[in-house]
Steps between C-alpha positions, in 0.01 A plus 500: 500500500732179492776762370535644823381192778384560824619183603792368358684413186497218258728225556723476162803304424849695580626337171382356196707223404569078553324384822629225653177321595431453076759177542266294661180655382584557130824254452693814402841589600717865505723533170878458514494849293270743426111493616188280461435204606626142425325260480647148681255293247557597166758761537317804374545804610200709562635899453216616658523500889107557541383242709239419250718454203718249729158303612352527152772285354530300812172366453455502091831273483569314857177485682575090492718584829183642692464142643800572715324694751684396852761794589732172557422386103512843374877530655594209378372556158684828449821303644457269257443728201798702605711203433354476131302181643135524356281268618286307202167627437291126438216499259164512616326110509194448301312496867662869547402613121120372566518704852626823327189443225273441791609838670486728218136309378391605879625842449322569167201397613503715866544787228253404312224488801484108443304267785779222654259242351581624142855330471383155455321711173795640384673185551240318278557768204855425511433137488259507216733781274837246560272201389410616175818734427813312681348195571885375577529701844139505637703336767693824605235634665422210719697637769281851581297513758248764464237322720306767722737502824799498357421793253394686855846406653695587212329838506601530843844382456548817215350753728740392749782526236363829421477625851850408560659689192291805669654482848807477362490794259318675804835505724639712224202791498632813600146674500183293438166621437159326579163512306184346733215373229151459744269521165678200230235268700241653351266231486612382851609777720750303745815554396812700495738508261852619575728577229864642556750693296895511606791676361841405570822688442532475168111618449342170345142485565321223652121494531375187609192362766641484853151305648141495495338570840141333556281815639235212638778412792682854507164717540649759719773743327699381764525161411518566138796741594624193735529309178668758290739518726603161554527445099723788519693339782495143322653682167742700680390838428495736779272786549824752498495404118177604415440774336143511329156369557233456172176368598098503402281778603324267759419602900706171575790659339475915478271555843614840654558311842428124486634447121757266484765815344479654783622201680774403311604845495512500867688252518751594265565823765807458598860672474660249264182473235479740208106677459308277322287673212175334438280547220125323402448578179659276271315185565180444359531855374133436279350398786590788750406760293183320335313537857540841486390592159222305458211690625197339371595101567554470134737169548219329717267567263712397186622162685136422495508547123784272469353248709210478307757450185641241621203288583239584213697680216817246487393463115473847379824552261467868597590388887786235429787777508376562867438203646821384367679767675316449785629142506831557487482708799311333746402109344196416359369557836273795578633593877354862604816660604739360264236640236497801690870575486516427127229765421698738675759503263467807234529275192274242601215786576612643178416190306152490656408866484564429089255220532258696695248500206509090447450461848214712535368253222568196693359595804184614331518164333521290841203728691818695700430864654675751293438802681816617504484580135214764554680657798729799347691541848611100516645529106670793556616322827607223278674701222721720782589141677627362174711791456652508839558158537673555128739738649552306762564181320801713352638572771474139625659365202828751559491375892527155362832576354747334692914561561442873430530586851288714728611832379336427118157368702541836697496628218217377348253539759595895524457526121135317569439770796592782229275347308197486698566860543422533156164257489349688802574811321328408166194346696454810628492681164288196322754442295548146457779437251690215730137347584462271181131332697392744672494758174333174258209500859434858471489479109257266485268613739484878368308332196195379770521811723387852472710760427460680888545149634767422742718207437844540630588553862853663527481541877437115545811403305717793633467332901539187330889626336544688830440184697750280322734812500517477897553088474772572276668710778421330745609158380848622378597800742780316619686490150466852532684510794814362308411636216879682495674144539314388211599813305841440569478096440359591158708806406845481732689763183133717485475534889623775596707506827366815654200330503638209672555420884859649624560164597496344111673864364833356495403160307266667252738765355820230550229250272414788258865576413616155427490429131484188507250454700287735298598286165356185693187628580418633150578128384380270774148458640466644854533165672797397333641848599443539860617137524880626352470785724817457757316482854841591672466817317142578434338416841191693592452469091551149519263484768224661329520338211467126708151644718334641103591202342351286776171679458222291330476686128189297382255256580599270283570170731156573703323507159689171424297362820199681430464374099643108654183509779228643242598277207526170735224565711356125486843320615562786786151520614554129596615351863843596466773525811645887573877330408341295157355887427811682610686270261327549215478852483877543519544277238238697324676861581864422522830565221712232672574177316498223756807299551362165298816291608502596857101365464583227343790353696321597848757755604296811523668746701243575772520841686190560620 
């Protein structure tokens, strides 16, 4: 338990109050009286002394001065401030204006899975729309540039904008957390994806990509740990920071000796690093569990339905729901794997099953084998996988949840344990009130069956339950083994201090006696409550609170990647550099705004 560390204790502030490195970082100054912040710019004082409420209106109201980046210009620029000397903030020339347009055109369409050749397109619409609406300033567009290499270098230039708002957030982290994505590729198969989330003192969350690592040159798990490493290293996170590992259910990354876990937890062994939980069941949650419960190759066989769909029933009104789904997952192109994936998710199979009649029709129609619906095992098969895949889906959808924290996803997955409890039970006894497919199967086929005939298989589906029972525990075992440090992260006025460590006694029943405290936590979310919490006073608390909140809680940014890859298959599946891809999935995953003027006047602060 982090409550009670083997190895040694969280760093935490001795004070929280004015620190004097904000002058030059933040343009803020101490307060003749009283407390806060003041800033040298535009004289407000900011009450708060979080960190983040100081940055936040640093960079909504002065991030003009970010173009002083030298330590010898950022003394000189507080000097001057001091003396009530601030220096004029120019307009931006109509050459700066068309660069700014040119950036955030080259942004929009990275998000939007756009080719570098389709500027000039976009350019061309903007041309033709100011001709016939403002004919007067068809001329103020002259000066963007959205030709094909400088849309790729303006691209590059935000990523590195991007990338240097991480690093610098990053020196802040008190715990960080990392999530290892081997299965977003899906329709490629040679790539990592690294994604990071920090915590700082004050408890703001920041989830963001940290690098992409090309498995086609880092084959071994050594290299590929080689290159985790050294991002860590270039973002200056050190491995005594880390405190949790989420990651695919893969060999690469969960193999009981060679798996690259076990690696990185190795190498986290040492007396000043904390014990790093990991847990593999959060990404691609459909997907894990899918392989387990589908006993009869039902996906294969309906992706060969599909197929066939998509090629010779594109005109059947009864099919356009479908295929248009199926487009807006994976492109109008029919890729095996990406067609795979999308099948195994429960409402997509629950869309077909409904259709099941309609397509018997079509393939009937088109000369198509449809021996599946004579074969009473492979529809009850069918029915049961629907349902699972339903509950599952559930599930999935509450995982997605993000800044809820790992304690709530705890949670969640031991209310979904409880609950396949309950399914195995009522397989067992036939009864199948929470098996909506299965029961409509075994309806329909007592009409065309004798009476004595068998038609459901109990035993089949109990191993099945059983099976995804043991993944469930043996996927998440390690939340278990904090499973009293989320308790108390979720509950710190429920927990009760017998209960508790001897070590965290003293803070628990001081923290449970303060009023005040207790009248903040009723009225603040738990974030905003553990970041008020004095860390002078509250430290093993403190510390707690910093490692759970540092924990991924959903798998919300790796579906970000996942849904960017499927839906832009056609532009990614093209010759494309590892930095060209690495940039535009962190402008396709990240919640930082880049710094336009820094981009535009060439004075990105670089801190790679």
């Amino acid at each position: 338990m982090w409550m009670t560390p083997k190895r040694s204790k969280m760093e935490v502030e001795e004070a929280r109050g004015f620190r004097p490195e904000w002058t030059q970082r933040f343009l803020v100054v101490e307060p003749p009286e009283g407390e806060g912040a003041l800033c040298l710019v535009c004289g407000h004082l900011v009450v708060s002394l979080c960190e983040r409420d100081v940055r936040r209106h640093y960079e909504a109201e002065h991030h003009y001065y970010e173009r002083y980046v030298e330590e010898g210009e950022r003394a000189a620029l507080v000097e001057r401030l001091r003396q009530g000397d601030l220096p004029e903030i120019p307009p931006l020339t109509p050459e700066e204006r068309a660069a700014r347009a040119g950036l955030g055109l080259a942004r929009l369409l990275a998000l939007k899975g756009c080719g570098w050749g389709d500027g000039d397109f976009v350019y061309q619409c903007m041309e033709v729309m100011l001709r016939d609406v403002l004919p007067d300033h068809v001329s103020a567009i002259g000066g963007i540039d959205l030709s094909p290499d400088i849309v790729r270098q303006r691209v590059l230039n935000i990523n590195e904008n991007l990338r240097s708002q991480l690093f610098n957030r990053a020196k802040d982290f008190k715990a960080y957390s990392l999530a290892l994505d081997d299965q977003a590729f899906v329709a490629y198969e040679n790539y990592l994806l690294v994604f990071v989330r920090g915590v700082d003192q004050d408890l703001e969350v920041q989830e963001e990509l940290l690098t992409i690592v090309n498995l086609t040159h880092h084959f071994s798990v050594g290299a590929l740990m080689a290159a985790i490493l050294e991002a860590l290293q270039t973002a200056g996170l050190s491995l005594q920071r880390m405190v949790g590992l989420t990651t695919t259910h893969t060999l690469r990354m969960i193999g009981e000796n060679s798996g690259l876990v076990s690696y990185m937890r190795e190498k986290a062994v040492s007396p000043n690093c904390w014990n790093v939980i990991h847990y593999s069941g959060f990404l691609h949650l459909e997907l894990l569990s899918s392989y387990d419960v589908d006993v009869n190759q039902v996906i294969n066989t309906v992706s060969e339905w599909i197929v066939l769909i998509k090629t010779r029933g594109v005109r059947r009104p009864e099919f356009q729901a479908l295929l248009t789904e199926s487009e807006s997952e994976h492109g109008e192109r029919v890729n095996g794997r990406c067609l795979n994936n999308w099948l195994r998710k429960g409402k997509t199979l629950k869309v077909i099953f409904a259709l099941r009649k309609e397509i018997e029709a079509f393939l009937v129609s088109v000369g198509a084998t449809t021996v599946h619906f004579t074969d009473k095992q492979w529809l009850c098969d069918f029915g049961f996988l629907v349902d699972i895949m339903n509950h599952l889906r559930d599930l999935s959808e509450l995982l997605r949840i993000n800044k809820v924290f790992a304690a709530a996803a705890f949670d969640h997955i031991c209310t979904f344990e409880v609950k396949l409890n309950l399914l195995q039970r009522h397989i067992e006894e036939k009864n199948l009130t929470h098996f909506a497919a299965l029961r409509e199967v075994v309806d329909e086929l007592k009409q065309h069956v004798k009476e004595d005939e068998k038609i459901l298989d109990p035993d089949r589906y109990q191993v099945v339950i059983c099976r995804l029972q043991k993944e469930f525990e043996r996927h998440f075992k390690d939340l278990k083994f904090i499973k009293k440090d989320l308790e108390l992260f979720a509950n710190p006025f429920n927990f009760k201090p017998e209960y508790a460590p001897i070590s965290v006694r003293v803070e628990l029943t001081k923290l449970q006696a303060n009023t005040n405290l207790w009248n903040e936590y009723r009225n603040k979310d738990l974030g905003q409550f553990y970041a008020g919490l004095p860390a002078e006073s509250y430290p093993i608390i403190k510390g707690v609170a910093c490692k759970v909140a540092s924990l991924f809680d959903s798998s919300e940014i790796c579906d970000k990647a996942f849904s960017y890859l499927t839906r832009n298959q056609h532009i990614l599946s093209q010759p494309l550099t590892d930095e060209h891809l690495h940039a535009l999935f962190r402008i396709a995953t990240t919640e930082i705004e880049p710094h336009w003027d820094a981009l535009v006047r060439g004075r990105n602060q670089l801190n790679p």
